[in-house]
C-alpha positions as CSV (number, residue, x, y, z in Angstrom):
1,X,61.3,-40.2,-21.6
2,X,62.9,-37.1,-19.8
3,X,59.5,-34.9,-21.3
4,X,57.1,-37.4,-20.9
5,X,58.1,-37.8,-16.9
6,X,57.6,-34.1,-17.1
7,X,54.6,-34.1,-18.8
8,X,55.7,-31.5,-21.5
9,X,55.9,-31.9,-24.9
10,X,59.2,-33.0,-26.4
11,X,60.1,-30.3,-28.8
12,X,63.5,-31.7,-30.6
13,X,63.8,-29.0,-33.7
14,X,63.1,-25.3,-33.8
15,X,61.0,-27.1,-37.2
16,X,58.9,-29.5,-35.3
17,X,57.4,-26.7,-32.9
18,X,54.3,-25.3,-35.8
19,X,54.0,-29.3,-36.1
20,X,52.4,-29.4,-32.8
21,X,50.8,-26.1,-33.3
22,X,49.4,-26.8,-36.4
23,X,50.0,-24.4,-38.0
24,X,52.2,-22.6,-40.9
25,X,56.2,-22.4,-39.8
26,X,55.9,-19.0,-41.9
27,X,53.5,-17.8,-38.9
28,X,56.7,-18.2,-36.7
29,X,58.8,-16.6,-39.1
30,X,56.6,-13.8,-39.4
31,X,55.9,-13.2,-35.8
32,X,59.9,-13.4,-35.1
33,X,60.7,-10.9,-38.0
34,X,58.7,-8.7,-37.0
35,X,57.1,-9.1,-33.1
36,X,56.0,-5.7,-32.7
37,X,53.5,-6.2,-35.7
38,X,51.6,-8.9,-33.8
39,X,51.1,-7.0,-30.4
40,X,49.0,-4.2,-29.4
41,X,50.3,-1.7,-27.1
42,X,48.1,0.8,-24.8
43,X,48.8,2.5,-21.6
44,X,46.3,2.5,-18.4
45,X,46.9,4.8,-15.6
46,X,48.3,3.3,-12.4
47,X,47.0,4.2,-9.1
48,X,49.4,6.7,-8.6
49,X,48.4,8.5,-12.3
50,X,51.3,7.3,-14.2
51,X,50.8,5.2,-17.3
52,X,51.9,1.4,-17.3
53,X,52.0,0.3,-20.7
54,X,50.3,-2.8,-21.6
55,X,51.6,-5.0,-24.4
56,X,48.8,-7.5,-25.2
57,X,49.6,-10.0,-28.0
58,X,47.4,-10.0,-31.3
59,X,45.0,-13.3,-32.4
60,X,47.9,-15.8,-33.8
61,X,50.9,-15.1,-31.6
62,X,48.1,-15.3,-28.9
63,X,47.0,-18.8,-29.8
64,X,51.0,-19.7,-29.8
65,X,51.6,-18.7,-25.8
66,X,48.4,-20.1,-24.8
67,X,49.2,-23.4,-26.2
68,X,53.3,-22.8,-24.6
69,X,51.5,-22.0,-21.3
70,X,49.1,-24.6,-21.4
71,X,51.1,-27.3,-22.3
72,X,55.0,-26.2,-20.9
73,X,54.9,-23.7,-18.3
74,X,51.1,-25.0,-16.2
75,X,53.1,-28.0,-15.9
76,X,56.3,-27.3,-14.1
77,X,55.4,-27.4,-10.3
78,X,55.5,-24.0,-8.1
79,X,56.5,-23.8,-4.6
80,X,53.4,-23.9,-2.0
81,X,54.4,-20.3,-0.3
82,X,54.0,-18.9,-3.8
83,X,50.1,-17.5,-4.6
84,X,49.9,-15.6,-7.5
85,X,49.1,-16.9,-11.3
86,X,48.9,-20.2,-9.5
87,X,46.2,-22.7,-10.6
88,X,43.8,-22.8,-7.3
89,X,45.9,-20.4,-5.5
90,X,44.4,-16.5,-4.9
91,X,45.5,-13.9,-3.0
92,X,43.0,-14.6,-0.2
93,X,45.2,-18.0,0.2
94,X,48.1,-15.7,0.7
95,X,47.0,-13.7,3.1
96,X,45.4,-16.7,5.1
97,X,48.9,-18.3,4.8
98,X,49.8,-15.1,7.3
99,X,46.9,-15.4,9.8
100,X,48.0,-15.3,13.7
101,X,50.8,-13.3,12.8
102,X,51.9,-10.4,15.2
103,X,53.8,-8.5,13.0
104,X,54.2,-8.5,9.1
105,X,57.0,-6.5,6.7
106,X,55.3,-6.0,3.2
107,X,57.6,-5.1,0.6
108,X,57.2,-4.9,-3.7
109,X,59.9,-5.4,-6.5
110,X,60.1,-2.5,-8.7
111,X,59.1,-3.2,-12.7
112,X,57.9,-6.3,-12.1
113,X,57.7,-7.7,-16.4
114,X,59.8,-5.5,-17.4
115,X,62.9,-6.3,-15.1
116,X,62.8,-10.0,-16.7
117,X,65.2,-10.1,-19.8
118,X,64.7,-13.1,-22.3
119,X,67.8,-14.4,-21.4
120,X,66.2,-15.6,-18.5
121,X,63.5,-16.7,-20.3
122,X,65.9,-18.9,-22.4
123,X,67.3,-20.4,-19.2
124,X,63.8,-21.2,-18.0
125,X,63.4,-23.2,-21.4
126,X,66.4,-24.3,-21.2
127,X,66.3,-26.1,-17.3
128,X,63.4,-28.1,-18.9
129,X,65.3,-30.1,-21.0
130,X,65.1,-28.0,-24.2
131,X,67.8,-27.8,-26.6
132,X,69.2,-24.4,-27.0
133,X,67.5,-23.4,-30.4
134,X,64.3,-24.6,-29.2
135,X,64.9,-22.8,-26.1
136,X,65.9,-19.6,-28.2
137,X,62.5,-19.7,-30.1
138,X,60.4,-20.2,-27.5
139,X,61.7,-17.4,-25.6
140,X,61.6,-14.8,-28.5
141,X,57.8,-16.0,-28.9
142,X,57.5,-14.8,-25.3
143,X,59.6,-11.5,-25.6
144,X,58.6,-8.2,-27.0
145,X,61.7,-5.9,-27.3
146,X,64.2,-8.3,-25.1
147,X,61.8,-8.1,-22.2
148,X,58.6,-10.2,-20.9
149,X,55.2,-8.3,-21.9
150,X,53.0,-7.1,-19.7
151,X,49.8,-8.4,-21.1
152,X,50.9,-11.8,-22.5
153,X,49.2,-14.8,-21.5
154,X,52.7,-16.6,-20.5
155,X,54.1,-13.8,-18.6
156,X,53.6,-14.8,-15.1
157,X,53.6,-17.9,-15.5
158,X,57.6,-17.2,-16.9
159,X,57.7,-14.5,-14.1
160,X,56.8,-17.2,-11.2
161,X,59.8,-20.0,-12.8
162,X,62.5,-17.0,-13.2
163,X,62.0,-16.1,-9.7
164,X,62.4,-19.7,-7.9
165,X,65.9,-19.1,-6.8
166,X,64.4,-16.0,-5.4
167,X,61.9,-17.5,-3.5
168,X,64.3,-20.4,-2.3
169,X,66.2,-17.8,-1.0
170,X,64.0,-15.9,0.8
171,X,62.4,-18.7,2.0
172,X,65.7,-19.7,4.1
173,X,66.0,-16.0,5.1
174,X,62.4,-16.3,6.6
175,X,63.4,-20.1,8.1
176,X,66.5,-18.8,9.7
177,X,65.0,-16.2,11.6
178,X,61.4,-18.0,12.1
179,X,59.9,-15.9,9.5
180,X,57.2,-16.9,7.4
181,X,57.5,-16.0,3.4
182,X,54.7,-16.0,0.8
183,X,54.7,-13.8,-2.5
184,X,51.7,-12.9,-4.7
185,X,53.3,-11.7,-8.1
186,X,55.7,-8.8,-7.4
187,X,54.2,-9.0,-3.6
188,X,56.5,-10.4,-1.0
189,X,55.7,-10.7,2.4
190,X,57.2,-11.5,5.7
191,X,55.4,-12.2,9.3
192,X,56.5,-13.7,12.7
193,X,55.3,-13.9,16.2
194,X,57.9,-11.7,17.2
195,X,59.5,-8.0,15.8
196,X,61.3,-8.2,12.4
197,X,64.5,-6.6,12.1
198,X,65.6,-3.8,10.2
199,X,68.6,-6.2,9.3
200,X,66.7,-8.9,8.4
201,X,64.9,-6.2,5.5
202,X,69.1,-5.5,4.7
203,X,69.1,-9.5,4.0
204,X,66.2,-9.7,1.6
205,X,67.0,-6.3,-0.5
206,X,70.6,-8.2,-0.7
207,X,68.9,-11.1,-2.4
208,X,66.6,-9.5,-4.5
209,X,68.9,-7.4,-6.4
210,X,71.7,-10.3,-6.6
211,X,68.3,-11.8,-8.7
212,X,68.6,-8.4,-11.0
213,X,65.6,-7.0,-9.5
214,X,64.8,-3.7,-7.3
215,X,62.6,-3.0,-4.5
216,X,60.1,-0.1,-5.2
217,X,61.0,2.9,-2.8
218,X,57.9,3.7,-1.0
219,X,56.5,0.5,-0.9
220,X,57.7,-1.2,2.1
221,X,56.0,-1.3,4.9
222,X,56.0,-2.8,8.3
223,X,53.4,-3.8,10.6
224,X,52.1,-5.2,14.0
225,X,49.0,-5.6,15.8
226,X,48.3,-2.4,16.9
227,X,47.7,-1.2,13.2
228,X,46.6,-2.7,10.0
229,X,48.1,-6.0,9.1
230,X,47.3,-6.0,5.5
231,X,48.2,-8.7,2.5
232,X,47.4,-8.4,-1.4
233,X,44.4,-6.1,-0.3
234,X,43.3,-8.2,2.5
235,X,43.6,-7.3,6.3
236,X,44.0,-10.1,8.7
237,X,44.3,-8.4,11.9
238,X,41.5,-11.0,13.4
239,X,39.9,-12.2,10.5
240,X,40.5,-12.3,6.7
241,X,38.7,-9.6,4.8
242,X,39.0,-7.1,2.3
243,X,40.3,-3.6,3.5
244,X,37.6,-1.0,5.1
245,X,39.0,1.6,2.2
246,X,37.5,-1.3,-0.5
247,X,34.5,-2.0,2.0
248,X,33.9,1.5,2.1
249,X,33.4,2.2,-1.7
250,X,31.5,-1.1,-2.0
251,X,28.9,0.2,0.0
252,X,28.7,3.2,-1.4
253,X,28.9,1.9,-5.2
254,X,26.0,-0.8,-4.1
255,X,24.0,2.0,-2.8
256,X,24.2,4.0,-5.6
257,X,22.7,1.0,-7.7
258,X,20.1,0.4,-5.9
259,X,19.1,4.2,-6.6
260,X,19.8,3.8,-10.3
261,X,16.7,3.0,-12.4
262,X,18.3,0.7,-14.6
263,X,21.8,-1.4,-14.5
264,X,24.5,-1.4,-17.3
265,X,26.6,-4.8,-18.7
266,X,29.3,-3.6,-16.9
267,X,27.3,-3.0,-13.5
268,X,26.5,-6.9,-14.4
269,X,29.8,-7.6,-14.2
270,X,30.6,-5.5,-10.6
271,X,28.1,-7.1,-8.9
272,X,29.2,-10.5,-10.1
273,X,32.5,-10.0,-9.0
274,X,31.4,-8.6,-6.0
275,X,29.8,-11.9,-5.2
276,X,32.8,-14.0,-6.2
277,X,34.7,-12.0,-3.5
278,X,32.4,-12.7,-0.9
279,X,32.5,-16.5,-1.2
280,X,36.1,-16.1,-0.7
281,X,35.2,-14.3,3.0
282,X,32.6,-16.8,4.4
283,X,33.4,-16.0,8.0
284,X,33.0,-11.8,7.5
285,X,29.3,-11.3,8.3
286,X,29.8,-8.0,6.1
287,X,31.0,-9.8,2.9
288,X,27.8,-12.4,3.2
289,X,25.4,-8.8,3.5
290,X,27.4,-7.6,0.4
291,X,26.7,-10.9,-1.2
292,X,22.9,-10.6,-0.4
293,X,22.6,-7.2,-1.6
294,X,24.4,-7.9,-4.7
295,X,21.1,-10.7,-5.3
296,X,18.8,-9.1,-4.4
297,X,19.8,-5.8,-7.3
298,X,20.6,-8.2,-9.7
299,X,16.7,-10.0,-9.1
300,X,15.2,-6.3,-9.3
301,X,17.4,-4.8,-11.9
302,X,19.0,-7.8,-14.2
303,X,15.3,-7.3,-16.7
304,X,16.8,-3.6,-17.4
305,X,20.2,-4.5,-19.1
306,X,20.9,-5.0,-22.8
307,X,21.4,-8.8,-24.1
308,X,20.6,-9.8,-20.7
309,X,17.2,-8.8,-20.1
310,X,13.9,-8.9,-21.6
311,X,12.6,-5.2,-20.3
312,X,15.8,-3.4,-20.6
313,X,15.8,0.4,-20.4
314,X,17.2,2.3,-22.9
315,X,18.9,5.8,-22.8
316,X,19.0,8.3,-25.2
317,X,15.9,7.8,-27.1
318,X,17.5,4.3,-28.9
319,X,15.7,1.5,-30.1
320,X,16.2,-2.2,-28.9
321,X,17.4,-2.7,-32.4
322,X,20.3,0.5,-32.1
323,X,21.2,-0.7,-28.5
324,X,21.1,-4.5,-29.5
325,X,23.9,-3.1,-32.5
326,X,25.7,-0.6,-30.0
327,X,26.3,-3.7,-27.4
328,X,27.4,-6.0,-30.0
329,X,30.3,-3.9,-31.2
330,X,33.7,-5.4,-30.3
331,X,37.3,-3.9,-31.6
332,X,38.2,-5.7,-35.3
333,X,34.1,-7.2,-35.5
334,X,32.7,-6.2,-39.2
335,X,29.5,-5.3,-39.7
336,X,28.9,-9.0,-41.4
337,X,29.6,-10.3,-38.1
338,X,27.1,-8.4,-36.1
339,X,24.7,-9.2,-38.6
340,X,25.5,-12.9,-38.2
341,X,25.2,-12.3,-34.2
342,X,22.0,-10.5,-34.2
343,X,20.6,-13.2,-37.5
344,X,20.0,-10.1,-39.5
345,X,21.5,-7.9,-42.5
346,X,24.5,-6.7,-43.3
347,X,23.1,-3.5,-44.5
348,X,20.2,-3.2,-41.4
349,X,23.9,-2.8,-39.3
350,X,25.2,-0.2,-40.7
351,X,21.8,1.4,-41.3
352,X,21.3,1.1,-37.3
353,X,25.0,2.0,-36.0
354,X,24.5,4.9,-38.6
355,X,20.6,6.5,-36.4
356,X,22.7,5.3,-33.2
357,X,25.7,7.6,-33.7
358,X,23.7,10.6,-33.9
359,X,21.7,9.7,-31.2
360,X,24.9,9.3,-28.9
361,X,26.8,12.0,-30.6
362,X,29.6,10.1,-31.5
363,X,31.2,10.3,-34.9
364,X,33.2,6.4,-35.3
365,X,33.0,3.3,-33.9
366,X,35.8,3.4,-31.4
367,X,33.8,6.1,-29.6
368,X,30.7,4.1,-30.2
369,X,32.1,1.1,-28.4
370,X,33.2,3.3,-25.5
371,X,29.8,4.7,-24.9
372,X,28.3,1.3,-25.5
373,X,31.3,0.1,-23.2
374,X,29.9,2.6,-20.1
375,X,25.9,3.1,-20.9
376,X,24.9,0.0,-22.4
């Protein structure tokens, strides 16, 4: 009754757990052995040019947190002042939440994921009702190395419940002082109609590290009305929008397009998100013009891209057949595969991927893909 009032899945035995899955307990076995095996780790370059290394989980232990996250952690409820990895929550919400404000304190915890220790993640199990082996194994299927992966599905969902004594906190900081407190991910921000206090930043630092956590040295920042008033990327000074730096470059970026003879999959996928943004800012006239202009290249220019068009141009003297074969190539996808995508032969691939690499000048597939990736 106590799961079902919930509306999570009563999980009595560390046994019944691949019962619900459906799959083999020797999977789990595997996967706890040996949970390096089933992720794969890459860096990407932060803003700042240092790496942040990205621990994505592989096929199975992937299907095993999206089934913990779909079913256990979506379920628990979140507090309304808290935006990110939230179901119907963005970080345009979070910045609205701050609107009218006349002065703002922006600060960002330091190591975010990896600043969460599994213990915490077996307490998290463990305040839902689950017994303590359950709890145990559910947390080591979230864990890589003692410590919450950045890049598995269930990370911030487990990042948002392990910081809700932080947030409570903060919350009656912000109260006290007539403070308002929202926090997108590793995020938190402060504003009030009147100054914040030097002291009052003493109070939340106080809080965050009796939570275990730092706050990143450079990173806090405040704010009035006679500057930039800015939230997750979007200034609210008058009106919600994105910052002019992003403005800026979007401009300049749709400009360039509409220059370019021809538009790439992944232009596809700029302008589309460029046009997702802008229904999130229907009162910026600018936003609504970006929106327009994203239309109006992808009615001209859509017929030119590969797999999406039927007049697509085509660089480096390929065929539609060699660019239809480039396009289709995916990390881990055999050559049967394509040949099952494109309804063709197994040995037509390879014959194709084989004219295509010396056309491109690339000597395997994992360059292949990234020229594909960028030109296709």
């Amino acid at each position: 009754m106590h799961f079902r009032n919930l509306g999570l899945p009563p999980i009595p035995t560390v046994g019944s757990l691949p019962l619900f899955l459906g799959i083999s307990p020797k999977t789990i076995f595997s996967i706890r052995g040996k949970p390096r095996k089933h992720y794969r780790s890459f860096p990407i370059r932060k803003k700042d040019g240092t790496p942040r290394y990205i621990d994505t989980p592989r096929t199975y232990l992937k299907v095993i947190q999206w089934w913990i996250l779909d079913n256990i952690l979506n379920h628990v409820q979140i507090a309304d002042n808290v935006f990110g990895f939230v179901s119907g929550r963005s970080a345009v919400q979070n910045a609205e939440f701050h609107l009218g404000a006349a002065h703002m304190l922006n600060i960002d915890i330091e190591q975010f994921f990896p600043s969460i220790t599994i213990d915490q993640i077996r307490a998290i199990y463990g305040s839902l009702g689950y017994g303590a082996e359950v709890a145990n194994l559910l947390a080591e299927l979230c864990c890589l190395d003692d410590r919450v992966p950045q890049g598995a599905p269930t990370s911030p969902a487990l990042a948002n419940l392990v910081l809700r004594d932080l947030d409570k906190e903060l919350s009656r900081l912000a109260l006290q002082t007539g403070h308002k407190y929202s926090r997108y991910a590793d995020d938190l921000t402060f504003s009030s109609s009147h100054r914040i206090e030097t002291e009052f930043l003493d109070a939340v630092q106080t809080a965050v590290e009796q939570e275990g956590f730092n706050l990143k040295p450079g990173k806090t920042r405040f704010s009035g009305l006679g500057g930039r008033m800015e939230v997750t990327g979007v200034v609210i000074n008058e009106k919600t929008q994105p910052s002019r730096v992003w403005r800026r470059r979007t401009r300049a970026t749709l400009h360039k397009l509409g220059n370019s003879p021809r538009l790439t999959r992944k232009n596809v996928s700029y302008l589309l998100g460029i046009k997702g943004m802008a229904k999130q800012f229907q009162n910026s006239p600018q936003m609504q013009r970006f929106s327009l202009d994203v239309e109006q290249l992808l009615e001209a220019k859509s017929q030119t891209v590969i797999g999406k068009g039927t007049r697509p141009i085509l660089p480096n003297r390929l065929t539609i057949r060699q660019a239809e074969t480039l396009a289709a190539l995916a990390p881990r996808r055999t050559n049967m595969e394509i040949a099952m995508r494109l309804e063709t032969t197994e040995a037509a691939v390879k014959k194709r991927l084989q004219e295509a690499f010396k056309k491109i000048g690339v000597v395997d597939r994992t360059e292949a893909l990234n020229w594909a990736t960028h030109n296709l």
